[in-house]
Structures are given as structure tokens and as C-alpha cells.
N, C-alpha and C positions, 0 to 999 in steps of 0.2 A: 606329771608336769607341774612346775611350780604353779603358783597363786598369784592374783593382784588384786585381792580382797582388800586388803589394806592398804595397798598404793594412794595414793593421791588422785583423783579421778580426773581420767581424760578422754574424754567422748570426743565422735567428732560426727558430722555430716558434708557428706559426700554425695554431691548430684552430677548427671552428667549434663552437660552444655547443650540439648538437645530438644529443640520447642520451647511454648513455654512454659515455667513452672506450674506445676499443679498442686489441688487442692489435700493430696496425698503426703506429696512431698514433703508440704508445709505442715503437714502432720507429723512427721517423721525430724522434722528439722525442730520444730516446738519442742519435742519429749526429750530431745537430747539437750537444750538449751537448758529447757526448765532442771533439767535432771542435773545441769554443770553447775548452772548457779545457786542450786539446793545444797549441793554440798559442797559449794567455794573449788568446785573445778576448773576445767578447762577445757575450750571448745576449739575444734580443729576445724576451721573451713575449708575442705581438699576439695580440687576440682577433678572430676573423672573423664580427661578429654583423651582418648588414648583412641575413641574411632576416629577418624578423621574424617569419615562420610558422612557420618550424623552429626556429630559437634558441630558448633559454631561461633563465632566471636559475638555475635547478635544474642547468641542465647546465652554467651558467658557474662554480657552486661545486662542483660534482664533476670539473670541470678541474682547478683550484685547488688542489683535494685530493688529485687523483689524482699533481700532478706533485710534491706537497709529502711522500704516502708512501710516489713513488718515490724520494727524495732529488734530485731536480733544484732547484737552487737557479740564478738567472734576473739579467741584471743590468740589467734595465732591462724593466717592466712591472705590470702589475696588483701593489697592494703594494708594489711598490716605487717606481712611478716613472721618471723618465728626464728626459735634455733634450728626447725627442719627443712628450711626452706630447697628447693621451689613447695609451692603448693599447687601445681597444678600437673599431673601425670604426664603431662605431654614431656614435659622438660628434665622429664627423671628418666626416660629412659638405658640411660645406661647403668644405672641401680640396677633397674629389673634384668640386663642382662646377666649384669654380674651375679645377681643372686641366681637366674636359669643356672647359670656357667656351675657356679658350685652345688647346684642338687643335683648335675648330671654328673659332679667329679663325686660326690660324695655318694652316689649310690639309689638316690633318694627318688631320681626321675629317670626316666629314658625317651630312646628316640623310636618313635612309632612311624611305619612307613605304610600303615594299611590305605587303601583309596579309599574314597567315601562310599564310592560299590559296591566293595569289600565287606566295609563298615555294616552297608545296609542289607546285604545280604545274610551276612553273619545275627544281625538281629533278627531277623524276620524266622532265620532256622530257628533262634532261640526260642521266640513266641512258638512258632507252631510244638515246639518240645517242651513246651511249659516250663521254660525256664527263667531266668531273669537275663533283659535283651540289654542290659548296657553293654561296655568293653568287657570282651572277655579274654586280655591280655595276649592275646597274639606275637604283641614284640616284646614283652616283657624280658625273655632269653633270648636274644637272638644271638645267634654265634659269628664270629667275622664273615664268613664264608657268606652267609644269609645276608649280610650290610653289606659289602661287596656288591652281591649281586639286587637289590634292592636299589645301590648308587648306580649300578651299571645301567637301569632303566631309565634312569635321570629322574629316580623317584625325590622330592624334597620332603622328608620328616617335620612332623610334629615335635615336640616336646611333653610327655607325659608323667602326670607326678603318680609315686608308685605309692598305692595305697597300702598301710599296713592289713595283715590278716587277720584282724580282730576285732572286735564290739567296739564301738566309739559310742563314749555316753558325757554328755555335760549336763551341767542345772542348768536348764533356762531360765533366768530373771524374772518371765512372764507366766513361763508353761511346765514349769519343774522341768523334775529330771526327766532327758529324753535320750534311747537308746537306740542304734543303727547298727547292724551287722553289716561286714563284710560285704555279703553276695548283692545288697543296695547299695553299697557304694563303690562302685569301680573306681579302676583307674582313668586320669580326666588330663584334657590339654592343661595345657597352661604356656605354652606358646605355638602360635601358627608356624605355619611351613614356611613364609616368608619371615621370618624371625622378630613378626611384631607378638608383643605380651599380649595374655588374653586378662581379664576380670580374676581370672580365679586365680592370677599369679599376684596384679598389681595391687586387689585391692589389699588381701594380708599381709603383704612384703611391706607396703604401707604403714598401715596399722601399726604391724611388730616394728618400724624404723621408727614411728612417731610414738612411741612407745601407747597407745591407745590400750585404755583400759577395761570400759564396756563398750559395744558395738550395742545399740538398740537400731532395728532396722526393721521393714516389711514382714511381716510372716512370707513373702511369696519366695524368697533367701532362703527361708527355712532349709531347704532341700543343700543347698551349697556350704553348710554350717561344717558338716560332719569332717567334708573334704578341708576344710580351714582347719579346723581343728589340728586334721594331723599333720596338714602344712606348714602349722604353729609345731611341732612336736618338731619335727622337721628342721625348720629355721632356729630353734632352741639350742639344738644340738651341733648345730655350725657356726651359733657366737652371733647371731644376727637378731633373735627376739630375747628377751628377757622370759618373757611370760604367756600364756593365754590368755585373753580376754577375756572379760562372764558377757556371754550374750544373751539379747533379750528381743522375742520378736513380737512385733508389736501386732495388732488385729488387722484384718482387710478390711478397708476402707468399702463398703457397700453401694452401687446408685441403683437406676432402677431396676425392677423384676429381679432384685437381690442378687444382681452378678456385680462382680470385683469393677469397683469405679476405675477406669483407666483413662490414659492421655488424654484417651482420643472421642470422649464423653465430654459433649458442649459444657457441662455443672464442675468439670474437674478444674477448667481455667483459671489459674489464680487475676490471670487480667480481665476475666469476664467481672469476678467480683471488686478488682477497683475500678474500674469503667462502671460499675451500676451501683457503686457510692457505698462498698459497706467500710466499716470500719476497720483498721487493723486490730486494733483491740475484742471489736466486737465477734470478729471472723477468728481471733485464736480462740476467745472464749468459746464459740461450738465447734471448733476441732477438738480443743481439749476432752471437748464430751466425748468423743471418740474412741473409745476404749478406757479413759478415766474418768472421774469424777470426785468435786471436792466435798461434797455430801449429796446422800440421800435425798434431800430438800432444798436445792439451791443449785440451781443452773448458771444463774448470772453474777459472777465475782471478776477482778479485776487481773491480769496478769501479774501482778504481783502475791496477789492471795495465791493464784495458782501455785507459785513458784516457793514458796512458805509453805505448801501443804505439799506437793509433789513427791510422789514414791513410787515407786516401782511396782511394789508388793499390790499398789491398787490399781493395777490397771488389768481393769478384763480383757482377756484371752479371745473372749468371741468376737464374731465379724460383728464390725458397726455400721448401720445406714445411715446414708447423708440423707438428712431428712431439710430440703430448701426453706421451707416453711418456718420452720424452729429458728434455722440460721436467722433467717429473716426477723425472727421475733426476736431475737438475743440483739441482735443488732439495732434494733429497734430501742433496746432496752438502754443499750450504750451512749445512743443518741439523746434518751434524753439524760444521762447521766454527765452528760458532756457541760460542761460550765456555759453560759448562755453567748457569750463573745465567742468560746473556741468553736461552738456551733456553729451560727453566722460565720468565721472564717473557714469552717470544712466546706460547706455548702457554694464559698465562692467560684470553684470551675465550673457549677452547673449553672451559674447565673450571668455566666460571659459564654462569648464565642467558643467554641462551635454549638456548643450544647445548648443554648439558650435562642429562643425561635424570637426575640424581640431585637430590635437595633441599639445598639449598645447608647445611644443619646437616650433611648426611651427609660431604661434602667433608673428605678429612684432609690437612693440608698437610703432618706429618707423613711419610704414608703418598706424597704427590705427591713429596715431596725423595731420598725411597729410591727411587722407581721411575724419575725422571725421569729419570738417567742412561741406563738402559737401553732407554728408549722412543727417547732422543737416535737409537741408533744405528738406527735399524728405519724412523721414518715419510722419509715421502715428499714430503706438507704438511703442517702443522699440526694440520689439521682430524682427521687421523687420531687425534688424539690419542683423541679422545672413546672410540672403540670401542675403542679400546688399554688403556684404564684403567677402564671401569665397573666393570669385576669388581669393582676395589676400593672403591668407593662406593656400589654400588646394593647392597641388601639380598639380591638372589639374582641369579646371573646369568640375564642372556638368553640363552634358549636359540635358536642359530640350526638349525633343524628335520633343514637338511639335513647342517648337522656332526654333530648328533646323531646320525643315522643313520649317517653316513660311520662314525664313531668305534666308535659303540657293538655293534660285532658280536657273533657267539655267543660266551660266554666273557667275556664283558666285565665282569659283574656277579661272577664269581670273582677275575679279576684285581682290579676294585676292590678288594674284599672285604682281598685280600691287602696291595694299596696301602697302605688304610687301617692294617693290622696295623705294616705296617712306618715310614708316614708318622707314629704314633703315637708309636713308640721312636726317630723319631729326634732329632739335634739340630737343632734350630728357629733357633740362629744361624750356620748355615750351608747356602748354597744346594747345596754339593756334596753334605753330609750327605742332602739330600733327593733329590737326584739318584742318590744310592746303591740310595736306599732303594726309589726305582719302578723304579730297574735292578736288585733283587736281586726285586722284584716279580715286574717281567717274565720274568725267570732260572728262577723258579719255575713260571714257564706257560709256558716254552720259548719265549720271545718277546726279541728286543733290543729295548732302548732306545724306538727310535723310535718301536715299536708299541705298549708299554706304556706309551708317556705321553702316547697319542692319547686316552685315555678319561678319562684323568686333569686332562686339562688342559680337555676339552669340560666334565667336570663340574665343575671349578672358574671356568671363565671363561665355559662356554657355545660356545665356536668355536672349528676346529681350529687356526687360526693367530695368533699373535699375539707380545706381548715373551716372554723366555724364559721355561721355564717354572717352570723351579728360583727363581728372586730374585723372582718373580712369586707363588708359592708363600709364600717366605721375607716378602714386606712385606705379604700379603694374614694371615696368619698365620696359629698351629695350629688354633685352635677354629674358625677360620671355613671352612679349608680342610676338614678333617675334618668338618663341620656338610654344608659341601656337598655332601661324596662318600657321605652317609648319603642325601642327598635325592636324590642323581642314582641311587642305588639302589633306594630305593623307586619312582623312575621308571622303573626295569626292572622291579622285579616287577609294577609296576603293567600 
């Protein structure tokens, strides 16, 4: 079969309209992008809506969405267009007949009238015989006589493509060369009884019309490669593809107790991760890690580094784990790489309605320009923002029960006491000054630092953790900080 080693590269990805996108997906959508603009290709955005029980138009615009706020820009598809247009399977169906139409004139496919009874009985003999339980060509010859009486039942046929009788071997991109005999790969539908296409006719009939050059897809396709293959041999020889494709299948996506991440795994959401504030850039950076890597020592680079280093040859083979924690830390890393204004504007949905537990008069943009530096350095996603900064907009803090507790031990209610004395004289434009002033605190109750500004900070923010606590101090200001350490003492004597 010819070659498209030298072609001009044209990848595409193809999802189908069903739920929301996952964190998979976007994995599989990333390796093809990076891989188009590595080497000045071109990126096919196909829609796969050909069930009509699962598809949906809801899911076709959170496609849409999802690849436009990860920065994936597309050059031939939905919105934009092409010379193959439509891009969306539903609206090609009468391609896919035409092409059924000429595998059954030319030889290449038949009409199968087995039941699924049939089907399943016929397997089950073959297991108990030790033999291999796919199709084992039943209709392959049928003689008229046999279709006659097959119609006379009012049976409705399949459509089957006839598998050649020999080795199918291609190079994988990822996994070398990889070799299937015959007795593994049977003959397979490729259209239902009711004369809708299946997967295994539209996606290649695809492919070979938009002339697509490598397919990088799932390893879980692995299995479906062989039959493509000589689908492509197939289509070749009836003036309908040019070439085969070199495919490459990319790793399983890992979550926990190391089984295969799927849908339906709360961590695969790609909207759980814009709902809790990660970055796009942040969130391709640890998918990338995902089966590639742009060195040995360096986790965190920018998608463009990626997309300048990006190759094929390096992307491991083995299954990858999504590791939350990591994500979190790259994303982390992103933020603060973020120029100090784009930051302050990512952070804006989390500090208005709905997200945000203060009334929107309360909000000081002020008060958000002074702190936002310092939150830069601390969150992890976005979302964090919210509990990083109420202090300063809600009228009293929240108290969380068990910092309370943690913080406020025997003695706690003197130290404040002292706090207060010293947080009173001190200078108010400056965070050191106040950091003096709960370290000469602490000094006086025989306490460092650390533990004298564990009660200090519960009472002014409510939690033991958070941005620092001197500059947090400093833009929450005197009367309010002082107001609060009155109430957080009357909540001990209480």
C-alpha cells in the first residue's frame, strides 16, 4: 500500500458530542495539535455525531468551548470550515452509503443475516473448543438460495467488511512494529441492519476523504487499527483513499487503583477543572506529562516550549497516572508565572457572584490590588482565592471550629490581650512593624513567632492557614483587625 510519510501532515481529532469533555480527551486533542503545529500541518476538527441516542447539541457546544478555552485553534472544521466540508458525520451520511454501496459491489464486504443468538451461540461453541470466539464467517458465501430464504424470514442483514486472509502488520509511531494474524481479526459490521453506518466504516471513510495523514489516538482503538488497515487497502483500490495513514497510539490515561481513567470518574471532568480555577496552560502542561516529556528535569514549561520540542519518537508507550496533586502543583506554578494584572483578572469570577459568600457593595478593589500580589504566590487554583481573602470583605470572619480549637489554647486570651497592646502602637504602614509587634507579643509569654501568631491570625481570619499574616494584617487594617481580636476574646471569655 502506498505511503504518507512525506505528505504534508494532517492530523485531526475527532470526539463524540456525548457528556462532558474529559481529561483524556484533552489529552489526545493536545498531542495531535502540538504534533500539527510542530510541523506546520494541519488540524481537522470532525465531529463524531452519528449515535443519535447519545449525542447531543449541548455536548456539541461544550466541545466547542472546551477546545476554544483551552487555546486550540483548528484549521479546518466546525466555524471554520474547509474544502471537506461538512465536519460533522451526521450530515455525511450519504458518503458513507455510497462508499457501503461500492464495498458490497466490489467484493470487499457482504451481507450477514446471522441473529445475535446465533451470534452468541456460535461463540460460546467456539470458547468451549478452544478456539478463537469472533465471527466466524458464516455468510461470507452465501448462495442465492440461502438469501432468498434468509429474506423470506423477514430477516434485515448487516453489512460486513471481508477481512483479507493474512498477517496485517503496520509501524506504530509509539509502539513499533506491530503484527495481527487473520484468526484475531475477523470479519466486522460496518453497517447496522437498519442501514445506519457504524464507527468502523465512518471513522476511516473519513480519514481516507480528508485525506488525513497520521491518526494519534487512545491505545484502547489499538484493537480496531488492524481492521482499518485493510479497510484502507480496500478504499485504495476503489479510487476513494490515496494512502494509509502511520498511526500512533498514545498511553492509558491511569486514575485511581491504577484502572483506565474513564468518563464516568468525578477527576476526568474537564469542567470540574475550570469550575475549581486551574489554568488552561497550567492543565495542558500536566497532561503533556502524560506519556511525554520535554526533559528529564523540567516539568513546568509553557505550551509553546512544548510544541518546539514535540515528537513522536518521545512519547512513552506505558500507561500514565493522573497524579491530582502534581496537576495542582504545575498549576500552581503557572499562577505564579502569570504577569501580576493577568492574575488579578483570572481570579475575577471567584470574587463576584455566585462564588464569592460576600455582598457585592462589600468587595474593595482597593483592598483586592494590595492583597493580590501576595495570594499570587500561595494558591494552587484559582478557586482558592475565595477563602484566601473573605477576611477582608465579609464583616466578621468565619470561624473554622477546628482552627479555633487548634489555635486557641490555655493562655491564648493573655497573649491576645498583649497583641492587641502592641498591634495598637504600632506602625499600621508597615507589615514588618506588625510582625514586631506579635513577635515582642509572643517574647512576653515566652513564645516564638510561630506560636504567637497562631491566635492572632485565627482571630483575625478565622483559619490557621492562609496568605501572610503581617501584609494580610496591614490591607485588612487597624480598627478592623483590633475590632476583631476584641470579638475573638469575648469568645473566650464566653
Amino acid at each position: 500500500m502506498s505511503s504518507v510519510a512525506s505528505a504534508p501532515v494532517r492530523v485531526r481529532f475527532c470526539p463524540s458530542p456525548t457528556g462532558n469533555p474529559h481529561v483524556g480527551l484533552v489529552r489526545t486533542a493536545l498531542f495531535n495539535w502540538a504534533f500539527a503545529r510542530r510541523n506546520q500541518g494541519t488540524l481537522v476538527f470532525r465531529i463524531e455525531d452519528t449515535d443519535a441516542a447519545r449525542d447531543s447539541e449541548e455536548s456539541y457546544e461544550q466541545l466547542l468551548d472546551a477546545m476554544r478555552w483551552l487555546g486550540f485553534d483548528w484549521d479546518e472544521g466546525p466555524e471554520v470550515g474547509g474544502p471537506h466540508a461538512p465536519y460533522r458525520q451526521s450530515q455525511r451520511m450519504d458518503l458513507y452509503r455510497d462508499v457501503a454501496q461500492k464495498l458490497l459491489d466490489g467484493g470487499y464486504a457482504y451481507h450477514c443475516y446471522c441473529s445475535a443468538e446465533e451470534l452468541d451461540e456460535r461463540r460460546e461453541a467456539a470458547r468451549a473448543a478452544g478456539r478463537p470466539s469472533g465471527y466466524d464467517g458464516h455468510c461470507r458465501e452465501l448462495t442465492a438460495e440461502q438469501v432468498a430464504a434468509y429474506e423470506a424470514e423477514g430477516r434485515k442483514p448487516i453489512v460486513r467488511f471481508r477481512m483479507p486472509d493474512t498477517t496485517i502488520t503496520f509501524d506504530d509511531l509509539v509502539r513499533g512494529e506491530l503484527t495481527f494474524t487473520p484468526e484475531n481479526v475477523p470479519d466486522y459490521g460496518i453497517v447496522r441492519a437498519n442501514g445506519a453506518p457504524l464507527y468502523t466504516l465512518v471513522n476511516p471513510v473519513d480519514d481516507a476523504l480528508m485525506e488525513i495523514t497520521h491518526v494519534l489516538r487512545g491505545e484502547d482503538l489499538l484493537s480496531s487499527t488492524p481492521r482499518q488497515v485493510a479497510l484502507y487497502g480496500a478504499l485504495i483500490e476503489l479510487g476513494i483513499a490515496k494512502a494509509v495513514p502511520r498511526f500512533g497510539h498514545l498511553p492509558y490515561v491511569m486514575g485511581e487503583g491504577n484502572k483506565k481513567l474513564s468518563k464516568r470518574d468525578p477527576q476526568a471532568s474537564l469542567n470540574l477543572y475550570r469550575e475549581q480555577g486551574f489554568l488552561p496552560e497550567g492543565l495542558l502542561n500536566y497532561l503533556s506529562l502524560l506519556g511525554w516529556s520535554l526533559s528529564a528535569d523540567r516539568d513546568v514549561f509553557s505550551i509553546e516550549e512544548m510544541v518546539a520540542a514535540f515528537d513522536l519518537k518521545d512519547v512513552n508507550p506505558n500507561p500514565a497516572r493522573f497524579d491530582l496533586k502534581k496537576c495542582e502543583a504545575i498549576n500552581g506554578d503557572h499562577i505564579r508565572l502569570l504577569d501580576p494584572k493577568e492574575f488579578a483578572a483570572r481570579c475575577e469570577p471567584w470574587l463576584r457572584a455566585p462564588f464569592a459568600p460576600w455582598a457585592p457593595e462589600d468587595f474593595d478593589e482597593a483592598k483586592w490590588a494590595a492583597i493580590a500580589p501576595h495570594a499570587q504566590t500561595r494558591l494552587r487554583v484559582l478557586s482558592e482565592i475565595t477563602s484566601n481573602v473573605d477576611f477582608l470583605f465579609l464583616p466578621e470572619p468565619v470561624f473554622d471550629e477546628a482552627s479555633w480549637n487548634k489555635a486557641m489554647k490555655e493562655g491564648s486570651d493573655a497573649l491576645l490581650r498583649t497583641a492587641r497592646e502592641k498591634l495598637e502602637a504600632a506602625d499600621w504602614s508597615s507589615a514588618e512593624s506588625l510582625k514586631e509587634a506579635v513577635l515582642a507579643a509572643g517574647e512576653a509569654h515566652g513564645l516564638k513567632l510561630g506560636k504567637a501568631q497562631a491566635p492572632v491570625r485565627v482571630a483575625v481570619t478565622g483559619r490557621t492557614v492562609g496568605l501572610p499574616l503581617f501584609e494580610s494584617l496591614e490591607v485588612l487594617g487597624k480598627d478592623a483587625t483590633l475590632a476583631r481580636i476584641d470579638a475573638a476574646l469575648a469568645k473566650l471569655a464566653a
